[in-house]
C-alpha positions as CSV (number, residue, x, y, z in Angstrom):
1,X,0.0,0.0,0.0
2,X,1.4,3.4,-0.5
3,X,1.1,5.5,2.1
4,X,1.9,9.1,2.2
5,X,2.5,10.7,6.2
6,X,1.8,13.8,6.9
7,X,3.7,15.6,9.8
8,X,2.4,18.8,11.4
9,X,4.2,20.9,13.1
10,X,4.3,19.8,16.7
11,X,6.5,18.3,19.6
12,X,4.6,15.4,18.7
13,X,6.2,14.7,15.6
14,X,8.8,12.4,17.4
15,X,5.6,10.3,17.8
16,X,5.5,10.1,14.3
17,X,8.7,8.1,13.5
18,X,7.5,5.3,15.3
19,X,4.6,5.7,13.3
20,X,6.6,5.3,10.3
21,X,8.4,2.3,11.3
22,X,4.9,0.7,11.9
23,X,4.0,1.8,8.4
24,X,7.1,0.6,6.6
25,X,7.9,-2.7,9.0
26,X,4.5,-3.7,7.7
27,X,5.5,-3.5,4.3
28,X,4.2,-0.4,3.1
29,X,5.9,2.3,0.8
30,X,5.3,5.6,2.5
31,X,6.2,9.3,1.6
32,X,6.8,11.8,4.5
33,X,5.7,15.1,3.8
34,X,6.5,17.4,6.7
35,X,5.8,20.7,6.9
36,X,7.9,23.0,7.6
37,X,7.4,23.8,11.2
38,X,7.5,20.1,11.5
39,X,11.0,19.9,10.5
40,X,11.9,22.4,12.9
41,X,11.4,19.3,15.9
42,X,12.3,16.2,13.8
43,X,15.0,16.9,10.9
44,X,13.9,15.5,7.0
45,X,17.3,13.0,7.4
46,X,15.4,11.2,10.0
47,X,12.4,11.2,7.8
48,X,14.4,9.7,4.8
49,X,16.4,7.3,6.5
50,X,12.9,5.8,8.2
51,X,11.2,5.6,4.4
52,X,13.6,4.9,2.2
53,X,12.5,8.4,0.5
54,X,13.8,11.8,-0.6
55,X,11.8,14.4,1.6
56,X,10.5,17.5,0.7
57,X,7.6,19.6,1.7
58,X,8.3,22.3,-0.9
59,X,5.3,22.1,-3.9
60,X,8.8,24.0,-5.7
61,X,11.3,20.5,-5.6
62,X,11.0,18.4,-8.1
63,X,8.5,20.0,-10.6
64,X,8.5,18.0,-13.2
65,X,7.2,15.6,-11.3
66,X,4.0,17.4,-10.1
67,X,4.5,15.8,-7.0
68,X,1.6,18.3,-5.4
69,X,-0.4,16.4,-7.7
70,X,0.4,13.2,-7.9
71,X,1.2,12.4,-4.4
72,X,-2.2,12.5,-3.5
73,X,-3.8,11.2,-6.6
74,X,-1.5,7.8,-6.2
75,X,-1.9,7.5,-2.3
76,X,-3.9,4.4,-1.0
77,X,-4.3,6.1,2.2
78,X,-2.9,10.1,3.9
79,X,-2.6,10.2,7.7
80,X,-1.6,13.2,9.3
81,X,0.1,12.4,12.4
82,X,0.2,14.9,14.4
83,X,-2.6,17.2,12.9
84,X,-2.2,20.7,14.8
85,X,-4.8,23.0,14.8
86,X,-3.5,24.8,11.9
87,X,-3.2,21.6,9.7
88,X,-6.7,21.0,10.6
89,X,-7.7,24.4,9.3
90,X,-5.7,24.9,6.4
91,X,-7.4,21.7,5.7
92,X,-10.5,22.1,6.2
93,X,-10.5,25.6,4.5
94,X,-9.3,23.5,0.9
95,X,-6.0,25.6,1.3
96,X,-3.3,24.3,-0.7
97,X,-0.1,26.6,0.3
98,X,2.2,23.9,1.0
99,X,3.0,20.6,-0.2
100,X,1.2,18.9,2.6
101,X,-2.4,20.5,1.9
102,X,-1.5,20.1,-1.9
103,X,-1.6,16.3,-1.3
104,X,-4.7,16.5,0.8
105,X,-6.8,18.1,-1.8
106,X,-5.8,15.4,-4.4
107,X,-6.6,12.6,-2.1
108,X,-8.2,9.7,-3.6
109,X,-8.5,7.0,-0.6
110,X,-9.0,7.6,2.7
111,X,-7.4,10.4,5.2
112,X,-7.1,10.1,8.7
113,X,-5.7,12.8,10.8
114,X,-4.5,12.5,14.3
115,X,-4.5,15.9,16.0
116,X,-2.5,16.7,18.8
117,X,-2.2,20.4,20.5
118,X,-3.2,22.1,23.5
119,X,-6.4,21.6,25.2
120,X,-7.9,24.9,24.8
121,X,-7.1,24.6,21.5
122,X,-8.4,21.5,21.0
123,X,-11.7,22.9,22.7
124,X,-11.6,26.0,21.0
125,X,-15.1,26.2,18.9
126,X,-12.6,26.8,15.6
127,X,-11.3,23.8,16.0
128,X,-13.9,22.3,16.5
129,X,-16.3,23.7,13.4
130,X,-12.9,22.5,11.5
131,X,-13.0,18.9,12.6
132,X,-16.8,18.6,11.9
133,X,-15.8,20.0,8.4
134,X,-13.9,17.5,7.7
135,X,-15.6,14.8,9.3
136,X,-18.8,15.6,7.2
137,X,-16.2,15.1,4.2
138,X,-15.4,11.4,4.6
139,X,-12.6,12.3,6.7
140,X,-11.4,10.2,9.8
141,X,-10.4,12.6,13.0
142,X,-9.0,10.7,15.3
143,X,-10.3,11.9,19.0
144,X,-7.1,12.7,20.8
145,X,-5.8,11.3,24.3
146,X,-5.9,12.7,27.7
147,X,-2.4,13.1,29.6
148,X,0.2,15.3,30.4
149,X,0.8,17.8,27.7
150,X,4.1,19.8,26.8
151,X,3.9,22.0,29.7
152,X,3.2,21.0,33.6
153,X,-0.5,20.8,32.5
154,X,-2.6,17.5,31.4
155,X,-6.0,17.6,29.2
156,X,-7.5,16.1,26.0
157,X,-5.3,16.8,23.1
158,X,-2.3,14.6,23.9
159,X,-1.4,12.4,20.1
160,X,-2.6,9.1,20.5
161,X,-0.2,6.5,20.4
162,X,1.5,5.4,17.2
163,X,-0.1,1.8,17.5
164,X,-3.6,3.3,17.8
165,X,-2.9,5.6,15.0
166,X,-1.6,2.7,12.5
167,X,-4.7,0.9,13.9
168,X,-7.3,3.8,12.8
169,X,-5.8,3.9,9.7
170,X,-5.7,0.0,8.7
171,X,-9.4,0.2,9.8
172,X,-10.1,2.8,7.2
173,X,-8.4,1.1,4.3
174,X,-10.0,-1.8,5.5
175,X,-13.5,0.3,5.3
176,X,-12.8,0.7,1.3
177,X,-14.3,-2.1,-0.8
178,X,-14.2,-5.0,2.0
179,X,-16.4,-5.9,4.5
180,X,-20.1,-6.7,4.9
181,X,-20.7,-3.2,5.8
182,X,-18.4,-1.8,3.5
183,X,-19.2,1.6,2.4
184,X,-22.4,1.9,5.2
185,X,-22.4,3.6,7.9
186,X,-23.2,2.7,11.5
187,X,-23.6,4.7,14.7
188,X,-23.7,2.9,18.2
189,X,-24.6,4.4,21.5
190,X,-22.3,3.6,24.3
191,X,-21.7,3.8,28.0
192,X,-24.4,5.3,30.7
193,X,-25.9,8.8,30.5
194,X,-25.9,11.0,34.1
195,X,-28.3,13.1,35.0
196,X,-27.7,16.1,37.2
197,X,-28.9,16.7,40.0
198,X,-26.6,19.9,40.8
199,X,-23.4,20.6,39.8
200,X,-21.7,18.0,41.9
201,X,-23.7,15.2,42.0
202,X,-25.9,13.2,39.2
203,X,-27.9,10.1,38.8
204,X,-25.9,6.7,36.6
205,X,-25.8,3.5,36.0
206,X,-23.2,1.2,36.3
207,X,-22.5,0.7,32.6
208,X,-18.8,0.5,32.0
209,X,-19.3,1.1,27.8
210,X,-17.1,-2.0,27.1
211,X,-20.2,-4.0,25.4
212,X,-20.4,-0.3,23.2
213,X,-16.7,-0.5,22.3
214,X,-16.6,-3.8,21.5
215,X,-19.5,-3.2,19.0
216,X,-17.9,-0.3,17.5
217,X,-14.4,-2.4,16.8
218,X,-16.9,-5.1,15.3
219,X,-18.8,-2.6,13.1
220,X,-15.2,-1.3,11.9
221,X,-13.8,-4.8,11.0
222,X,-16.6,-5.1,9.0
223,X,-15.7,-2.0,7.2
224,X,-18.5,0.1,8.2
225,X,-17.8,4.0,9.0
226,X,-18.9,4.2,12.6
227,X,-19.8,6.8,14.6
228,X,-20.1,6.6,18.6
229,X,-22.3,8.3,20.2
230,X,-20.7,8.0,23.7
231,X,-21.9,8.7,27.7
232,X,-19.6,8.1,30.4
233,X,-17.4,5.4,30.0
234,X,-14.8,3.0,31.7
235,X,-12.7,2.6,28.8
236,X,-11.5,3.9,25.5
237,X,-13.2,4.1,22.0
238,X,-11.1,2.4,19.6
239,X,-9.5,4.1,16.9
240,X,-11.1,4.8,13.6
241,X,-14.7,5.8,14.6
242,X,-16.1,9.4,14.5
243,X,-16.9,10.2,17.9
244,X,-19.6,12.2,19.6
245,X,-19.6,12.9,23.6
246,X,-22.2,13.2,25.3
247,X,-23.5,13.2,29.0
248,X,-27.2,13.0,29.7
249,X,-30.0,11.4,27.9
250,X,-31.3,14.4,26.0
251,X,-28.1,15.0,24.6
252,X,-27.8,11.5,23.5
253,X,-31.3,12.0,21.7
254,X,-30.6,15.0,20.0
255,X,-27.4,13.3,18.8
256,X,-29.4,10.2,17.3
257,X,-31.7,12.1,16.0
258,X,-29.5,14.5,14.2
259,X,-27.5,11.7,12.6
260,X,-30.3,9.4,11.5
261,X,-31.0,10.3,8.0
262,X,-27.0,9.5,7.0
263,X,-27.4,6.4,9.1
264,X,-27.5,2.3,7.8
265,X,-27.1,1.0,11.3
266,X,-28.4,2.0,14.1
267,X,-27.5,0.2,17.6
268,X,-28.5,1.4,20.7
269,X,-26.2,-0.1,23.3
270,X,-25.8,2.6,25.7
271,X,-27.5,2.7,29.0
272,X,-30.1,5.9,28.6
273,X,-31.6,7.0,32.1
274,X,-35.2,7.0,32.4
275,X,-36.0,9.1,34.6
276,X,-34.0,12.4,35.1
277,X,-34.2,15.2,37.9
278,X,-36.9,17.6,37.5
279,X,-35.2,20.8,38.6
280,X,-31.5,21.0,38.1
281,X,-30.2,23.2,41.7
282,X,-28.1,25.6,40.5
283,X,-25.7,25.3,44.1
284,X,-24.6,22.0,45.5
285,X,-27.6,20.5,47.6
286,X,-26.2,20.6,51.2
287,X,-27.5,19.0,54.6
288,X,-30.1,21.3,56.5
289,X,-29.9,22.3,60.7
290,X,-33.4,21.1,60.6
291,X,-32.7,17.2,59.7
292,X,-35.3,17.3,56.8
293,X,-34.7,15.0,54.2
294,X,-34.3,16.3,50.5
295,X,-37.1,15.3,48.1
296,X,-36.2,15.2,44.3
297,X,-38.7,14.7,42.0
298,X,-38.3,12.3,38.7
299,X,-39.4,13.0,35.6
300,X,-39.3,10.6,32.1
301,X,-36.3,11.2,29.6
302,X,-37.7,10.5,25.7
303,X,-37.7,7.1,24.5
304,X,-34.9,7.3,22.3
305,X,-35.4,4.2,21.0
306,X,-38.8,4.3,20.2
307,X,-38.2,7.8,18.7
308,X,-35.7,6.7,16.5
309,X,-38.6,4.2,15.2
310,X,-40.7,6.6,14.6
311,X,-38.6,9.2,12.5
312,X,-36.8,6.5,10.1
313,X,-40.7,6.7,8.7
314,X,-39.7,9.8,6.8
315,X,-36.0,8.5,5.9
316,X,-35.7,7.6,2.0
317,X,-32.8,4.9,2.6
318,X,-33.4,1.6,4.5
319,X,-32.5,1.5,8.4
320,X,-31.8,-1.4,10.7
321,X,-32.3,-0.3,14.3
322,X,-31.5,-2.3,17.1
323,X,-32.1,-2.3,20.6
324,X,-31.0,-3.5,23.6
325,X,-32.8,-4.9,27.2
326,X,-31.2,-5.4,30.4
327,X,-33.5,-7.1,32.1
328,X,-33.5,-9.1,35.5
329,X,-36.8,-10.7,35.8
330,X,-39.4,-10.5,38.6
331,X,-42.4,-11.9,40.1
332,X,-44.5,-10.8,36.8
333,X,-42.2,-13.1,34.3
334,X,-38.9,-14.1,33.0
335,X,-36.2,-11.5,31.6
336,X,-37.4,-13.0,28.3
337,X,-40.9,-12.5,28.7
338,X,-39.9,-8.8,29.7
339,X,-37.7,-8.4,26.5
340,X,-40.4,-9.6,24.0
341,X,-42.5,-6.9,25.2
342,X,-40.2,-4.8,24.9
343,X,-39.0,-5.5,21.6
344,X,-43.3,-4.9,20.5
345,X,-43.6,-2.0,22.3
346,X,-40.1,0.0,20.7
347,X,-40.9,-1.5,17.1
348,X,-37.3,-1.7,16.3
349,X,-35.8,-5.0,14.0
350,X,-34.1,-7.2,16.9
351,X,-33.4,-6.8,20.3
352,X,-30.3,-7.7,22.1
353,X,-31.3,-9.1,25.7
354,X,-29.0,-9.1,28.9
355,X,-29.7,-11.0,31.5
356,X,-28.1,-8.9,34.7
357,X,-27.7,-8.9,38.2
358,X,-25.0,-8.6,40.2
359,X,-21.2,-9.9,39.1
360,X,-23.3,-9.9,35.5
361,X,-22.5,-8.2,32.3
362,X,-21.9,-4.4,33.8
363,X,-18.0,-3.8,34.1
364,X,-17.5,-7.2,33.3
365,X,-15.6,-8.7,29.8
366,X,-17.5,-11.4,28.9
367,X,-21.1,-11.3,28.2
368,X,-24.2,-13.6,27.2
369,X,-27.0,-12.6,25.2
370,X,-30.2,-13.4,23.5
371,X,-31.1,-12.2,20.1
372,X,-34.7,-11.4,19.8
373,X,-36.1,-10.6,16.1
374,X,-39.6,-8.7,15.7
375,X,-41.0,-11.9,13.5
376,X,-40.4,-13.8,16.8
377,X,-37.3,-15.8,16.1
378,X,-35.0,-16.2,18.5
379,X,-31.0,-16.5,18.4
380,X,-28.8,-17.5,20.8
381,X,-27.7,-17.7,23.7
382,X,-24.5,-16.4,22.6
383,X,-22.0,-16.9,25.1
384,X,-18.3,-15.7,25.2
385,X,-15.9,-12.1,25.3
386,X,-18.1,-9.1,24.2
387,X,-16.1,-8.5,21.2
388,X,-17.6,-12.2,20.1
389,X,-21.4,-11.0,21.1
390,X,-20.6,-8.0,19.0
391,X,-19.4,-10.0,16.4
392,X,-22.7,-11.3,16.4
393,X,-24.9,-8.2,17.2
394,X,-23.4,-6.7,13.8
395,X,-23.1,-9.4,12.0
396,X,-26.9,-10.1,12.3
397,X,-27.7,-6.4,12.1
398,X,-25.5,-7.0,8.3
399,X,-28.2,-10.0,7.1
400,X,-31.2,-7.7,7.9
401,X,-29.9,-4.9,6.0
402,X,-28.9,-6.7,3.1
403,X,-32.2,-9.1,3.3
């Protein structure tokens, strides 16, 4: 595969020679185009030696060769690694003043940018709009990590490592062409939502997001471009999915909702409160002289499930929606009893059914699972890690789509 890397001007570029040996170790031709703040931390020498290429980041070297041009016309894939905020919008903006953001306007496969830079800057609405921008354009922005930054400081915006870089971009070659989902796209709902109570305390769950994850990695193997639309969880997304953060249930709606009608696959695996605080208290509730006990009143959060039912009505392409039940059973019936209602009463196409309780399922890595279909067949149990029930969950989601 040939591979063109793109290095931004950052401290992070050291990062980016390990990249490079990941590229070139798995025998890939790469092409390094720093630019040239870049080559102000990591020298073009190092660059050459580690790819086997001359180095340049001058659209003025080499002109007969059009290389402005034809780098990015002959790429298989261009990931920029580290992508600082002025990559990002020199990108976005379609500028083409240096031989990096030459490239990236002639890009013919797919682009995935790792940004690093400083949290502010990373949260700055600029950046922001920017990475939307280019998201919306089949590009692959990498969310970055949280740790300890160039200064004394930590915060999102730290690169992600080199292996989870090589991994996002393998994933989006692997989206191109292959895969049962190749070329659809899929957005699963992960982890548990909070709902405030004030500003120090809220109402959860104890969903860790690992089923979510594992889900996401599944949808991605199968080449689908998947976005997660992710509550609070225990551990990280993996690389190569678009990812939307949210925190209470009405965000999570308004995120479903938004990206329904450019959606193929819709999996609702995160854990949505029902009920959230009626009042919000705008100062920490504290302890009264008088003993009285504090009484907070509960209201419903949307069925965003069943709303998501309801609006694919008015969607031209197909959608597959899929839910899923956690259910313990009680004195009225069993958990499947439960789930069958559940499944008739949301509408969706199958739903996945967790049996938990305690030690089951939440925070745990393996899983077991029942998959219910709204024509009354029934699959399963499947038993095993959750990246084999997600295997499972997509891969079934995949028949119905295709059916």
């Amino acid at each position: 595969m040939r591979v063109v890397l793109g290095v931004g001007g950052g401290i992070a570029a050291y990062k980016a020679a390990s990249l490079l040996r990941l590229f070139t170790e798995s025998g890939h031709d790469v092409t390094v185009i720093p630019t040239d703040a870049a080559t102000r931390f990591v020298g073009t020498a190092t660059w050459e030696a580690l790819s086997g290429h001359p180095v340049s980041n001058s659209v003025w070297d080499d002109v007969d060769k059009v290389n402005h041009v034809r780098l990015g016309h002959e790429a298989d894939l261009i990931v920029v690694a580290p992508a600082t905020a002025d990559v990002l919008a020199r990108a976005a903006a379609g500028l083409a003043n240096d031989l990096l953001t030459g490239t990236l306007l002639m890009a013919h496969g797919p682009v995935v940018m790792a940004p690093a830079m400083h949290t502010e800057m990373w949260q700055h609405a600029a950046t922001r709009a920017n990475v939307e921008t280019l998201r919306s354009r089949g590009v692959t922005v990498i969310e970055p990590a949280s740790g300890r930054l160039t200064g004394s400081d930590s915060g999102p915006g730290r690169l992600p490592e080199p292996a989870d870089i090589f991994a996002a971009a393998i994933a989006a070659t692997n989206a191109v062409g292959s895969g049962i989902l190749a070329g659809k796209r899929v957005t699963i709902t992960a982890g548990g939502t909070r709902e405030a109570l004030d500003p120090v305390r809220f109402l959860g769950n104890r969903s860790s997001g690992k089923q979510g994850m594992a889900l996401a990695e599944a949808a991605l193997a199968q080449g689908a471009h998947v976005t997660l639309v992710l509550a609070h969880a225990e551990v990280a997304p993996p690389p190569g999915c678009d990812l939307v953060r949210v925190e209470s249930a009405l965000e999570l709606r308004d995120a479903v909702l938004g990206l329904l009608p450019t959606t193929d696959v819709l999996v609702m695996a995160a854990a949505v409160a029902d009920f959230r605080p009626a009042e919000v208290m705008a100062a920490k509730i504290k302890k009264t002289d008088d003993g009285a006990d504090p009484v907070i009143t509960l209201i419903r959060n949307p069925d965003v499930l069943r709303e998501s039912v309801i609006a694919r009505s008015s969607l031209a392409e197909p959608l597959v929606i899929a839910g899923f039940a956690a259910e313990t059973g009680d004195a009225a019936a069993d958990p499947i009893t439960h789930a069958r209602a559940k499944l008739a009463r949301k509408g969706c196409d199958f739903l996945v059914l967790n049996v938990v309780g305690s030690g089951l399922v939440f925070g745990q890595d393996a899983n077991e699972v029942t998959i219910l279909d709204a024509d009354g067949t029934e699959s399963g149990p499947v038993r095993g890690s959750k990246r084999t029930v997600a295997d499972a969950v997509i891969n079934h989601a995949a028949r119905l789509l295709v059916r």
